[in-house]
C-alpha positions as CSV (number, residue, x, y, z in Angstrom):
1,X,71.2,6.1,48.9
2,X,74.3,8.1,50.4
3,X,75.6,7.2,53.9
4,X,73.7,10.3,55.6
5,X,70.2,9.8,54.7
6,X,71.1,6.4,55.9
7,X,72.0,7.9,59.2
8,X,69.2,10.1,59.1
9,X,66.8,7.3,58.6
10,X,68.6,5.4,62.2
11,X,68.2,8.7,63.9
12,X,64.8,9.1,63.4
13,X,64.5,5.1,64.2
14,X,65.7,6.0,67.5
15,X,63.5,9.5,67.9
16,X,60.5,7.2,68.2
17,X,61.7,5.0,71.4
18,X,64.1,7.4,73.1
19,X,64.1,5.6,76.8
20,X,64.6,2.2,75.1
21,X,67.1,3.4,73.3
22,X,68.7,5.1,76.4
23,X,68.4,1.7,78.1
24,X,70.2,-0.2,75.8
25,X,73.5,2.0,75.1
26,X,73.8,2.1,79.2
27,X,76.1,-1.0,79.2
28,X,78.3,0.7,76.1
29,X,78.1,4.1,78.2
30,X,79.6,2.0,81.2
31,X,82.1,0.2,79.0
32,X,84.1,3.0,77.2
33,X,83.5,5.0,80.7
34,X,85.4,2.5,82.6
35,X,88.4,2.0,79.9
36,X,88.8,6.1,79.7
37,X,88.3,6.4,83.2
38,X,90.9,3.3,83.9
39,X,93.5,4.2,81.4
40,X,93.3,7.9,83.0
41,X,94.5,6.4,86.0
42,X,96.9,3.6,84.7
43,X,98.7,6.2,83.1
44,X,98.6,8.7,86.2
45,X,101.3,6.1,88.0
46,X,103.9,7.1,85.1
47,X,103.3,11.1,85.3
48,X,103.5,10.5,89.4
49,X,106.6,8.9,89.0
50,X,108.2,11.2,86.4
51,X,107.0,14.1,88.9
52,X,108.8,12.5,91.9
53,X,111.9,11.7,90.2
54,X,112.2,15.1,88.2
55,X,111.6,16.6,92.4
56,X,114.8,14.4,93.7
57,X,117.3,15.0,90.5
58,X,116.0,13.7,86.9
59,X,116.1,10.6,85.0
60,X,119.5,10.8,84.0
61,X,121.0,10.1,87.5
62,X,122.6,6.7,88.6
63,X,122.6,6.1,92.9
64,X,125.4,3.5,93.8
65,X,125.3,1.6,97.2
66,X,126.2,-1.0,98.7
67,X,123.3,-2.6,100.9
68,X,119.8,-2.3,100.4
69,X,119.2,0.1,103.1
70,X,121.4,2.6,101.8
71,X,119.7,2.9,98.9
72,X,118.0,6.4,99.1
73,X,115.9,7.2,96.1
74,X,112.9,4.7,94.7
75,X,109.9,6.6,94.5
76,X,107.3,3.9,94.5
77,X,109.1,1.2,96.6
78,X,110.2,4.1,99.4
79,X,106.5,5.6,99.4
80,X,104.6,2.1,99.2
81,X,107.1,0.5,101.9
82,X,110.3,0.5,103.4
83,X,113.2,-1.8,102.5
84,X,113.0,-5.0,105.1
85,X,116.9,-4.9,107.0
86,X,118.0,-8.3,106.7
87,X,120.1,-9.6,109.5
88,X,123.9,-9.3,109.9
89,X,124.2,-12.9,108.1
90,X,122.9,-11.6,104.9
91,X,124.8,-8.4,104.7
92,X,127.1,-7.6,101.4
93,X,130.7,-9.1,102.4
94,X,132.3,-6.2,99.8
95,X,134.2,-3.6,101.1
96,X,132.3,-0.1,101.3
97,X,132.3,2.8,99.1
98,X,135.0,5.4,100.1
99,X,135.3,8.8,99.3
100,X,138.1,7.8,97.0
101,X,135.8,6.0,94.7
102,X,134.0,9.7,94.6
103,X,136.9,11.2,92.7
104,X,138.0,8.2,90.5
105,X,134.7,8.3,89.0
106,X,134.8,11.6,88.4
107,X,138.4,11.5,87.0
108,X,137.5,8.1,85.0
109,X,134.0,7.5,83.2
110,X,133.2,9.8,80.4
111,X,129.7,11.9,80.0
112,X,129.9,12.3,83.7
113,X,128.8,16.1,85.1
114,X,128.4,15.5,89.2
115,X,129.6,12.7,91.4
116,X,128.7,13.2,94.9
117,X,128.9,11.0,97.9
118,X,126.4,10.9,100.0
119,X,125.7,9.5,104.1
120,X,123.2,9.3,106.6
121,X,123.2,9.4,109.9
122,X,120.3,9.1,112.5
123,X,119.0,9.7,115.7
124,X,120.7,13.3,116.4
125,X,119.1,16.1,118.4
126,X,119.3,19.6,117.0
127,X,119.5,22.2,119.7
128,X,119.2,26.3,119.7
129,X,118.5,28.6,122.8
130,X,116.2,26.1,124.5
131,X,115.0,24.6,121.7
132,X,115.0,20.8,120.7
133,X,114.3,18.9,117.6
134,X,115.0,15.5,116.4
135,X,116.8,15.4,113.0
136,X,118.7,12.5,110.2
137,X,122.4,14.2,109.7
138,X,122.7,13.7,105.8
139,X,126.5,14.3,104.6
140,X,127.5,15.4,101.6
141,X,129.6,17.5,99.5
142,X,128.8,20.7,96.6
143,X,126.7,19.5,93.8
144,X,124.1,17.8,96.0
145,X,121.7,20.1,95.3
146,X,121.6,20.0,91.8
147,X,121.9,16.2,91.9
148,X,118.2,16.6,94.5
149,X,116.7,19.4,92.2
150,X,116.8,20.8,95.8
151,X,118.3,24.2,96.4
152,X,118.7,26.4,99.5
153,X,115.9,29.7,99.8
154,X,118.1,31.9,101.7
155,X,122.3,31.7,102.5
156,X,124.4,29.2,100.5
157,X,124.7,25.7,100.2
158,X,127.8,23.8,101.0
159,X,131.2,24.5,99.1
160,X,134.1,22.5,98.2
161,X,136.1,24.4,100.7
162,X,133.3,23.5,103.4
163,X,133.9,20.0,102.5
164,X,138.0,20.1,102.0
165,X,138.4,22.0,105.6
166,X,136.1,19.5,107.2
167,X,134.0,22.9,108.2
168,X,131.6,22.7,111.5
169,X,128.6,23.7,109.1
170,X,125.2,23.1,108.1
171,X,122.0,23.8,105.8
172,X,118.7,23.2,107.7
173,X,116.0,22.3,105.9
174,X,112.4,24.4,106.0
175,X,111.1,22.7,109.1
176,X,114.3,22.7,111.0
177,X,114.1,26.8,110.7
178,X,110.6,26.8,111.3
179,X,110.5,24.6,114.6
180,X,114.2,26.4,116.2
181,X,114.1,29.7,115.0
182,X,110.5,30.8,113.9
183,X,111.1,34.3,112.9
184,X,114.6,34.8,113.5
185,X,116.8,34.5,110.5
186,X,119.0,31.4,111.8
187,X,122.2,32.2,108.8
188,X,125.4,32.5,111.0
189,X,123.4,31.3,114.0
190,X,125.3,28.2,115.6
191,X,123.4,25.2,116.7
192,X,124.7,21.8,118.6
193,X,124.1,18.2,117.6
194,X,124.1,15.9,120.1
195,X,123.7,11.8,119.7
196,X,123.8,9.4,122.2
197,X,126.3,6.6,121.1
198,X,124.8,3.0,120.2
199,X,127.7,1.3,121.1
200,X,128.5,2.8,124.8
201,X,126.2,3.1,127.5
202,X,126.3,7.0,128.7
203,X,128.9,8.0,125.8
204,X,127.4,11.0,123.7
205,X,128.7,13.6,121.4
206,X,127.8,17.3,121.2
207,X,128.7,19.3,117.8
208,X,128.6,22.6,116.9
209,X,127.4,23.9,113.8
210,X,127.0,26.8,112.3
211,X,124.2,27.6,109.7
212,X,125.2,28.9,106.6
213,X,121.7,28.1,104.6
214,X,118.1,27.0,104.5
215,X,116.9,24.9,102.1
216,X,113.8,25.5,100.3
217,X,110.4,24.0,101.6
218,X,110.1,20.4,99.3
219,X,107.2,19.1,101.4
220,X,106.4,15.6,102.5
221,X,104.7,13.3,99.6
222,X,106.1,10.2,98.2
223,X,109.7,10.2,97.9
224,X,110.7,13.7,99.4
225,X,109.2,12.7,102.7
226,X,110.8,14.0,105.5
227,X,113.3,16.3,103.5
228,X,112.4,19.2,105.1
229,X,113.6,18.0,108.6
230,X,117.2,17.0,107.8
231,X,120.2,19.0,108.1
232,X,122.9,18.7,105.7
233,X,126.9,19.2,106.9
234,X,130.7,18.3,104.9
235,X,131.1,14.5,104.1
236,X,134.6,15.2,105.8
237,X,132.6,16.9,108.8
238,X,130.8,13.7,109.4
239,X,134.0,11.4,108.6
240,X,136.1,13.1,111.1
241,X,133.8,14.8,113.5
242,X,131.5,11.6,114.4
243,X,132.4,8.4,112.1
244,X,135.9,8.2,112.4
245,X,135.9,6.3,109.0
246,X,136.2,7.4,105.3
247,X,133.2,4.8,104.3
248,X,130.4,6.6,102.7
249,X,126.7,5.0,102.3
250,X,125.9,6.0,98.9
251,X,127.6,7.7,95.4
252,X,125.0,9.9,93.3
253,X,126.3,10.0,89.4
254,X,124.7,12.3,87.1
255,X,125.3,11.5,83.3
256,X,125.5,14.1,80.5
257,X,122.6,12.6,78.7
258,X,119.8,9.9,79.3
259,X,120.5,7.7,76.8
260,X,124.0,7.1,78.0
261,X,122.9,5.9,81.7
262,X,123.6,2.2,80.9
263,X,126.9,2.9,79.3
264,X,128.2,5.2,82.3
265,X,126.5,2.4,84.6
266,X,128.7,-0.5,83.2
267,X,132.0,2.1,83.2
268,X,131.3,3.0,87.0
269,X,131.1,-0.9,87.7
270,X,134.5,-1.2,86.1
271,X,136.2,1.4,87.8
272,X,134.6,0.3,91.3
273,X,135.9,-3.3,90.4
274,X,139.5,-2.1,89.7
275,X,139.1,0.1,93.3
276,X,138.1,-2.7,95.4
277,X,139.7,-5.7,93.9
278,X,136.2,-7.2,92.8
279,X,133.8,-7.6,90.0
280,X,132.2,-3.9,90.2
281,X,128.7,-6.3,90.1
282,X,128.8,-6.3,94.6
283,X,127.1,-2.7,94.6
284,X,123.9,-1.9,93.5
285,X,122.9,0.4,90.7
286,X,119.7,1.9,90.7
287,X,118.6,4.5,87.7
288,X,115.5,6.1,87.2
289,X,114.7,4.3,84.4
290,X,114.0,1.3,86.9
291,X,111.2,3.0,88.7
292,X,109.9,4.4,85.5
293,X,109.6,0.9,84.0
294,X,108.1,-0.7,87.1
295,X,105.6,2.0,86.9
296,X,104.6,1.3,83.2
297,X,104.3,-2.5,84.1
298,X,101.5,-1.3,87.5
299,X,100.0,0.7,85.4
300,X,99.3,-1.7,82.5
301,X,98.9,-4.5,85.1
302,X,96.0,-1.7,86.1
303,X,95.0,-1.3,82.6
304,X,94.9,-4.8,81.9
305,X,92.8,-5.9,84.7
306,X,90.4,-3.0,84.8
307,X,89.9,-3.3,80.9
308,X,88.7,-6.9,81.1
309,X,86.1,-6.0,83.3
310,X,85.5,-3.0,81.1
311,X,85.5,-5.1,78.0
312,X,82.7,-7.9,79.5
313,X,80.5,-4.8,80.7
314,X,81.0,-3.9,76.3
315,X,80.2,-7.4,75.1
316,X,77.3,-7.7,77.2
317,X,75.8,-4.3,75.9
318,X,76.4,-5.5,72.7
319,X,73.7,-8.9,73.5
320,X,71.5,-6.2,74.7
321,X,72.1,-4.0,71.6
322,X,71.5,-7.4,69.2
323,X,68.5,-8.2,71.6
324,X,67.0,-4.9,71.0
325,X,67.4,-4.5,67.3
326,X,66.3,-8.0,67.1
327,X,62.5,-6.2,68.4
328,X,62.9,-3.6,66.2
329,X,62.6,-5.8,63.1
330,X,60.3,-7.7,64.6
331,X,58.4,-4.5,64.8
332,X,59.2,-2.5,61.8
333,X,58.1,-5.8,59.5
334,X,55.8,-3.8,57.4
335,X,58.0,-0.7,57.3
336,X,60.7,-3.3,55.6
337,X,58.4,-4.6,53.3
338,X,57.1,-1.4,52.0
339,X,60.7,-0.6,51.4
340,X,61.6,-3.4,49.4
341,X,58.2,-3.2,47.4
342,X,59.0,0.1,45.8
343,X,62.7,-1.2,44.9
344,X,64.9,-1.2,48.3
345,X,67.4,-3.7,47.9
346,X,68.7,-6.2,50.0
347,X,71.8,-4.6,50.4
348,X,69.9,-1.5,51.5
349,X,68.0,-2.7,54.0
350,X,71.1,-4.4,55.3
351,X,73.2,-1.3,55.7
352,X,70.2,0.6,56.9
353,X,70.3,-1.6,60.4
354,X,73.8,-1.9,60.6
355,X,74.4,1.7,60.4
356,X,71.3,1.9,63.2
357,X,73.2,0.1,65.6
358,X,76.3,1.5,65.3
359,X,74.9,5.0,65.2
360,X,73.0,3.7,68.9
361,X,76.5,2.4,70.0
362,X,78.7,5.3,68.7
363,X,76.2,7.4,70.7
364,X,76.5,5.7,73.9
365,X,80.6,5.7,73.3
366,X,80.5,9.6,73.0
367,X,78.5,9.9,76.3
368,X,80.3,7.1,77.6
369,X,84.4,8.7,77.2
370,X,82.8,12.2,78.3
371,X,81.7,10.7,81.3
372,X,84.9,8.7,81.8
373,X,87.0,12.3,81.6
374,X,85.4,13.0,84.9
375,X,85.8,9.6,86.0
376,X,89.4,9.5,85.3
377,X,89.8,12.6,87.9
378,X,87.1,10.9,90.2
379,X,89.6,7.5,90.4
380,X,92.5,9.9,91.0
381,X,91.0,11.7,93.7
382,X,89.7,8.8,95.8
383,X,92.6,7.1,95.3
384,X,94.6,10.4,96.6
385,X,92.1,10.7,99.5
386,X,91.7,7.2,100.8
387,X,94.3,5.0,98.6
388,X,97.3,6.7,99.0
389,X,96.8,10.0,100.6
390,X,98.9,13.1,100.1
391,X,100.4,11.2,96.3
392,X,98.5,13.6,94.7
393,X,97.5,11.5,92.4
394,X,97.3,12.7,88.8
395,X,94.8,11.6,85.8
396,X,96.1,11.9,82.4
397,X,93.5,12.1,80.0
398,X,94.7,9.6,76.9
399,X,93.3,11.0,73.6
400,X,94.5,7.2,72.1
401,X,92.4,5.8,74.9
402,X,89.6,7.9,74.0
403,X,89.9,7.0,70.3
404,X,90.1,3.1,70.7
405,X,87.1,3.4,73.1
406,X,85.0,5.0,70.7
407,X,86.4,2.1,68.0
408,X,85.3,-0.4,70.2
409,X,81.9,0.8,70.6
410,X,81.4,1.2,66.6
411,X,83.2,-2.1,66.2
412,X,80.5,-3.8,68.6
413,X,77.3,-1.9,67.1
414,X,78.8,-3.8,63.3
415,X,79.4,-7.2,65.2
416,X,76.4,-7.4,67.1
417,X,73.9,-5.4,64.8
418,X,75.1,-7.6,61.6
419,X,72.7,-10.4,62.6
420,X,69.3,-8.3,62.9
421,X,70.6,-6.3,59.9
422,X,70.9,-9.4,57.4
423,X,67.4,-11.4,59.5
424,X,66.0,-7.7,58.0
425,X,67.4,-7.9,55.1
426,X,66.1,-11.4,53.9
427,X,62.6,-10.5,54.7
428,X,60.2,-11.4,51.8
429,X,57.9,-8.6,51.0
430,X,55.0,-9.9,50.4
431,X,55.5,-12.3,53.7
432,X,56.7,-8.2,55.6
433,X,53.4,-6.6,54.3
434,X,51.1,-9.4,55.7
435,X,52.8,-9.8,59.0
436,X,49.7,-7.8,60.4
């Protein structure tokens, strides 16, 4: 007997008690539903994270600093919560970065295209014809925008002239233009940035600026929050103009290839070590492979946790599954003895139930991963909506997710339906046609 009239003889089993059937692939429909559905999401926190970091430069980009709160990029720890400050106590005794460091990396490390320094500085007041909007100053020189995957929409961005004349200019991001200048095209328009001093009472400063580009609109999820309201000027602009120091807060290194990150990353601590008389090992180097491997390990943690529950809600249909076909010999006695009167074998019968149950498990697995496509999007949008709003969330449906689910509900129609299958087989016919 080939191995479709023995599925057609367990589809036609199942023909005669449809809703009891029904009932009893429910817990495997819930099962692989939850593991497609979970996995979908568990393996949306990698895409997110490769989104966000291809948005702010790439994976093959190394940010230097000093002290924690100059680090800049980290999509999931800057969009989940802020670095704690520690207090003055605990702060690195190294010396700072310098804009020399900028050039002897650049001049030093192999597979090394853009080295860019980078600096922040806060609590600054733009102003234009009336208008006022607070703003964060960042500092840099050419090349940042590459190194952000950020680039201006109308004008130019900074140039190394810009940054070796120490020029009073800036690029205004999206909702600096739209807040000071509304229509008006602000290129070649001059704005003043004024900041009261921290460390004077009634000291200020007043700057004037003049805009030589906009940046284009990057919006305000995860880790480009807030982009969109800075203005960028010289690192020598800021150094001269309002520092009065050559420190800078972070270096942004981008290698020639990914798989030389933690090569360039040990070279960079060499040359830093040799600048400052130190190890190299008193700055910190963050690389996007970091945040991609802390997402992997949230999203298995996910997986992991999720799949247990998922995997008890599979076992437990399986008892029902047993339960049920259990019944079904009871009830088909004289079916199985009329069988083996006319020559079925042992064997025969025995496959005959196993295949039943699998073919009532596979069933429920198929309807089960279907549902748990939609699922997967469902998880991703509440957690978008109410979770962690504006993320935008992705679900990526896992065709290996899909195909162990669907393993795991055949593999538990053959575990649980051996014992009903072989209590069939070893019925006596003469005992199966008297059961009446």
């Amino acid at each position: 007997m080939g191995v479709l009239a023995y599925i057609g003889l367990a589809l036609s089993s199942l023909r005669r008690s449809p809703l009891r059937s029904a009932l009893t692939v429910l817990g495997i429909v819930i099962g692989v539903c939850a593991v497609v559905g979970v996995v979908s999401v568990g393996d949306g926190s990698r895409a997110l994270v490769l989104r966000e970091i291809e948005k702010t430069g790439g994976l093959n980009v190394i940010e230097i600093y000093k002290d924690a709160w100059d680090r800049q990029s980290g999509t999931l720890s800057n969009a989940a919560s802020r670095v704690t400050r520690r207090g003055r106590w605990g702060r690195n005794r190294a010396e700072p970065l310098e804009t020399p460091d900028v050039e002897a990396l650049l001049e030093t490390v192999a597979n090394v295209n853009l080295v860019v320094p980078e600096d922040d500085f806060g609590g600054v007041n733009l102003n234009y014809n009336g208008q006022s909007k607070p703003s964060r100053v960042v500092a840099t020189a050419s090349g940042y925008d590459i190194l952000h995957n950020w680039y201006v929409s109308s004008g130019r961005f900074l140039s190394d002239a810009d940054d070796r004349e120490a020029r009073s200019v800036a690029v205004i991001g999206s909702k600096i233009k739209e807040d000071l200048f509304g229509n008006t095209d602000p290129i070649g328009k001059e704005v003043k940035a004024t900041r009261q001093s921290s460390w004077k009472r009634g000291s200020r400063f007043d700057v004037r600026l003049t805009v030589i580009g906009v940046m284009e609109e990057k919006g305000g999820s995860m880790d480009t929050e807030g982009w969109d309201d800075r203005f960028i000027i010289p690192i020598t602009t800021l150094q001269q103009r309002l520092k009065g120091r050559k420190d800078i807060e972070r270096i942004r290194v981008q290698v020639t290839d990914l798989d030389l990150v933690e090569s360039v990353t040990e070279d960079a601590k060499f040359v830093l070590g040799r600048q400052h008389n130190n190890t190299g090992e008193e700055y910190q180097y963050w690389t996007a492979k970091e945040e991609l491997s802390q997402a992997e390990k949230m999203g298995a943690i996910m997986k992991i946790s999720m799949g247990a529950v998922a995997g008890i809600a599979l076992v437990v249909a399986g008892i029902g599954v047993m339960n049920i076909m259990l019944v079904s010999v009871t009830e088909r006695t004289k079916e199985i003895g009329l069988r083996k009167a006319v020559g079925a074998k042992r064997r025969d019968i025995l496959i005959q139930f196993l295949i039943e149950a699998i073919v009532l498990t596979f069933s429920g697995g198929i309807l089960g991963a279907s549902i748990g496509v939609f699922a997967g999007k469902g998880f991703a949008w509440v957690i978008t909506k109410f979770v962690w709003p504006e993320s935008g969330w992705p679900a990526v449906i896992s065709v290996q997710a899909i195909i162990l689910a669907l393993s795991v509900s055949i593999c538990v129609g053959l575990f649980f339906g051996l014992y009903p299958a072989n209590k069939a087989s070893k019925l006596q016919p003469i005992e199966a046609l008297r059961s009446d």
